[in-house]
C-alpha positions, -999 to +999 in steps of 0.1 A: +000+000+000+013+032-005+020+060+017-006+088+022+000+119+007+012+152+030-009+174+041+005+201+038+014+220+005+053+228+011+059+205-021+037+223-046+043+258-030+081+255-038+075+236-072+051+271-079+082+296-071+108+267-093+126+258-065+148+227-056+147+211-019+180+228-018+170+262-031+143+262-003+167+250+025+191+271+020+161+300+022+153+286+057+189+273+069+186+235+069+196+207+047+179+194+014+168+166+032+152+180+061+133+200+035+124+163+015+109+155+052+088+186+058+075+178+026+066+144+036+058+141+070+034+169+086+048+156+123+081+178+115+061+212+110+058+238+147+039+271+143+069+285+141+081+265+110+047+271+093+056+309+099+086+309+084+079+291+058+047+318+047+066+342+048+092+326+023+062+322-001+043+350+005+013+328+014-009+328+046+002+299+069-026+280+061-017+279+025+015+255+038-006+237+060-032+230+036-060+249+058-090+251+031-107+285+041-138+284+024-168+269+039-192+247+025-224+264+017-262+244+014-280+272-002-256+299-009-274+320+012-252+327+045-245+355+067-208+367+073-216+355+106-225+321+096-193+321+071-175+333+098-183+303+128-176+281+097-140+293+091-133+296+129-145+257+137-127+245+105-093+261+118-101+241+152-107+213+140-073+217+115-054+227+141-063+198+166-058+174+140-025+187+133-015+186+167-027+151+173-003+140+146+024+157+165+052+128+186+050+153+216+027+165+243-003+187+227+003+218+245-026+240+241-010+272+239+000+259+207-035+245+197-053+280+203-017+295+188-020+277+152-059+281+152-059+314+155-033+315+131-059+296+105-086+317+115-067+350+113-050+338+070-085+327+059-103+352+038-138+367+048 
């Protein structure tokens, strides 16, 4: 069987900007291959990492993390404030699934951290 697919979207953001693994570690100090393994393996990627690596690409963190901001709409009749409870619980529930992927302690500083982070990137 093969292995799932990232995530995130570290892979296709650098392919976008015609990058190598190298060009784009040397961008955030670290090896080729630690860039191959952000690439593959959404365990390796802190808040602060996702960060970084939005402001190398210009994108809103949850571009890299592969947040999908727009909600999903029955009639196509909501209010902002509908739209907006949608976007906040999707960047929960992101966030705590990201986390729970994570080899270490979910601290939840870092939960509320990187949702708000979601919430804050997504467009209204």
């Amino acid at each position: 069987m093969p292995p799932a697919p990232p995530r995130n979207r570290i892979r296709l953001l650098r392919e976008a900007q015609g990058w190598t693994q190298r060009d784009l570690a040397a961008r955030l100090g670290c090896t080729g291959m630690t860039v191959c393994r952000y690439e593959q393996d959404d365990d390796r990627l802190y808040p602060s990492l996702i960060r970084q690596l939005a402001e190398i690409f210009a994108c809103p963190p949850a571009e890299v993390v592969g947040f999908d901001p727009a909600p999903h709409s029955e009639g196509g009749t909501e209010s902002s404030a509908d739209v907006d409870k949608a976007l906040l619980e999707q960047a929960l529930r992101t966030a705590h699934d990201w986390l729970n992927r994570q080899n270490r302690p979910v601290d939840i500083a870092d939960w509320a951290a990187l949702a708000a982070t979601l919430y804050r990137s997504s467009p209204r």
